[in-house]
N, C-alpha and C positions, 0 to 999 in steps of 0.2 A: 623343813618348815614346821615350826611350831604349830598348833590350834589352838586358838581363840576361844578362851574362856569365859564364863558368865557367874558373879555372883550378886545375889541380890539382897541386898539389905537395908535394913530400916531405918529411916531417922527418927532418932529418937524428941529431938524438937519438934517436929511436924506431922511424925503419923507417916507419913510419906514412906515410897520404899522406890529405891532407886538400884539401876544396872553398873555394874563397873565390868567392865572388859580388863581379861588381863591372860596371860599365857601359861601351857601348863609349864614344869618345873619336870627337869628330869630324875627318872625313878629314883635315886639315892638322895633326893634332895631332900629336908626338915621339912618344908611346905611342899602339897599338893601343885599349887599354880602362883603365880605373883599378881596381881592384881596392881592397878592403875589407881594414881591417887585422888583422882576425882572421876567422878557417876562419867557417864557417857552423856548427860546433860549440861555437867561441870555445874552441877547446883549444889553438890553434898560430897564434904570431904571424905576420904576412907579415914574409918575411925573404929577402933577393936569396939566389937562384940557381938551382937545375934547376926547370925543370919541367915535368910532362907532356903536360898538357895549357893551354895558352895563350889567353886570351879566345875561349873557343871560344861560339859563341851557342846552336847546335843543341845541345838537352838529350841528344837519343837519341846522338850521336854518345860526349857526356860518361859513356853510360849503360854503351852498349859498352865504352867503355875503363875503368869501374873494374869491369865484369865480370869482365874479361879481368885485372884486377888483382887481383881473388878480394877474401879477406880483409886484405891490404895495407891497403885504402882504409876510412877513418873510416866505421863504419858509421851514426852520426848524421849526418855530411856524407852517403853516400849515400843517405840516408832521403829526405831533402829532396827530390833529385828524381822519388820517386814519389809525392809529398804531394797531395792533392788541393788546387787553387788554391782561395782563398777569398774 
């Protein structure tokens, strides 16, 4: 089983910074993890360039840093990761 990864990136239209879920990529792979081609809100396409946070696997780490990014960050993307698994 794979783990479920987090990248977090900014749109550049709106300021906004939104979550994409995506899985990592095994070690001999080119990329780190693959990522999903829309936010975990489905508002913002993946589209190359910054971002903040990078196939990161650890949620709390993810959790901190859109704290720390306040209202910036999608807040139905960071709903998600306080969801109770089902």
């Amino acid at each position: 089983m794979s783990k479920t990864t987090y990248t977090l990136k900014k749109n550049t239209n709106t300021g906004q910074f939104h979550l994409f879920e995506g899985k990592l990529n095994p070690p001999n792979s080119k990329n780190k993890c693959t990522s999903e081609s829309f936010s975990i809100c489905e508002k913002m396409k993946w589209v190359s360039g910054s971002k903040d946070i990078s196939c990161e696997v650890d949620e709390s780490i993810v959790r901190v840093k859109c704290a720390q990014l306040g209202r910036a960050v999608c807040g139905i993307c960071v709903s998600h990761l306080y969801a109770d698994p089902e």
